[in-house]
N, C-alpha and C positions, 0 to 999 in steps of 0.2 A: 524248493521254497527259498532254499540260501540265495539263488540265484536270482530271482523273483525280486526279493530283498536289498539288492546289491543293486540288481539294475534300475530300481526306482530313486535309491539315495541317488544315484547319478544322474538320473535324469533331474531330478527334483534341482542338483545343485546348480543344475547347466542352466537350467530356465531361471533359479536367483539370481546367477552372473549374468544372464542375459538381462536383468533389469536394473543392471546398474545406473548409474548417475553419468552426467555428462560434465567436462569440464570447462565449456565455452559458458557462455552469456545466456544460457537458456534455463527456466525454471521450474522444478516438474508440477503438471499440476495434478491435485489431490483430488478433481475431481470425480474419479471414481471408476468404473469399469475399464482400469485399466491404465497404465505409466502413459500419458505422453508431455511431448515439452511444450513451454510457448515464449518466443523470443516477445519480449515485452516490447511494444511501438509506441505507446501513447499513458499519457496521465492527462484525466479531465480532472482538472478544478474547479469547485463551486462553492459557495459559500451560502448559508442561510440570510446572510444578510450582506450588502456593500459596503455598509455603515458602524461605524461601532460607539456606542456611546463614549464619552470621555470622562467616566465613573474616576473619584478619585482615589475609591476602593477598586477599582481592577474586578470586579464581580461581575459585570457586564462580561457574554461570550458568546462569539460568533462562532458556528459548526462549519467545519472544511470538508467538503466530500471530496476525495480522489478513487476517480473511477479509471482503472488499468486497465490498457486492450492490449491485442497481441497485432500483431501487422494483417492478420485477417480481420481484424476490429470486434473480434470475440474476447468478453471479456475475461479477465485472469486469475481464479479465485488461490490463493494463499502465496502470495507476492509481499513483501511485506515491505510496509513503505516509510521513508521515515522524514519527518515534517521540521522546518525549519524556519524560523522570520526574523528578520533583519531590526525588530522593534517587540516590544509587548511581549508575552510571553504565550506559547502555545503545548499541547500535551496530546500525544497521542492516546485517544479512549478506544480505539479498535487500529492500530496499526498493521495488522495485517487484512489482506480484503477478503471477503466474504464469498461468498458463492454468485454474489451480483457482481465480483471484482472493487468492490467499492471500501475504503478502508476510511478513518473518521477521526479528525480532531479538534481540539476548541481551542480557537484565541480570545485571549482576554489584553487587554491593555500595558496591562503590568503594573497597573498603580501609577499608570504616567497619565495624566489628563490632559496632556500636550497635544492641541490636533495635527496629525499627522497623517502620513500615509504607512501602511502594515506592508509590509512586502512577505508573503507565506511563499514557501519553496517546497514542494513535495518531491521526492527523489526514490528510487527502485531501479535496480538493475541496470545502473548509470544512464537511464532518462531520467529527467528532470522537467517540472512544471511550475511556473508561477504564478501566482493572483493577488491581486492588491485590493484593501480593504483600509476604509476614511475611518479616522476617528475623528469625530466632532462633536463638539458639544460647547468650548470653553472660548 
């Protein structure tokens, strides 16, 4: 029985080291039935709107979808992505992506009613995407 005992801890331990982590560029995904990785290829950006009003309250807010594929163009659920604009101010409300790969956030203006152009940068696992959104109104 001691025996039994002995040779299962061992197996048991061989098959956690067997699912270790990787240290390139690769990200695991959570998936489910099981560890594998996915080298991230692409970030889609979309926004609910192209437009953004030019609120002098900054309350006005356009939704940013970033949708993550892997280089088979499957997308990549728990990637986490993290959003940027060169204008206005933006907040990530789902930073990491979901089981669609799709990760979610809002810009608003920032209290600037200057029409402008928004420059949004989404970025994960050193790709990077762009998308540009008008504010007008003033």
């Amino acid at each position: 029985m001691k025996k039994l005992q002995a040779f299962l801890v061992i197996m048991a331990t061989v098959l956690i080291a067997a699912c270790g982590g990787s240290s390139d560029n690769t990200l695991l995904n959570p998936g489910g039935g099981g560890v594998t990785t996915a080298v991230i290829a692409t970030i889609e950006l979309t926004a609910s709107s192209t437009t953004l009003n030019s609120s002098a309250s900054g309350t006005t807010k356009v939704t940013i979808f970033a949708v993550v594929k892997d280089e088979g163009n499957a997308v990549v659920p728990g990637a986490v992505v993290g959003f940027q604009t060169d204008s206005g101010s933006i907040a990530g409300i789902q930073p990491q992506t979901d089981a669609t790969g799709t990760a979610i956030a809002e810009l608003t203006n920032g209290a600037d009613p200057s029409n402008r152009t928004i420059t949004v940068t989404a970025t994960t696992d050193g790709v990077s995407s762009t998308i540009t959104v008008q504010v007008i109104g003033t």
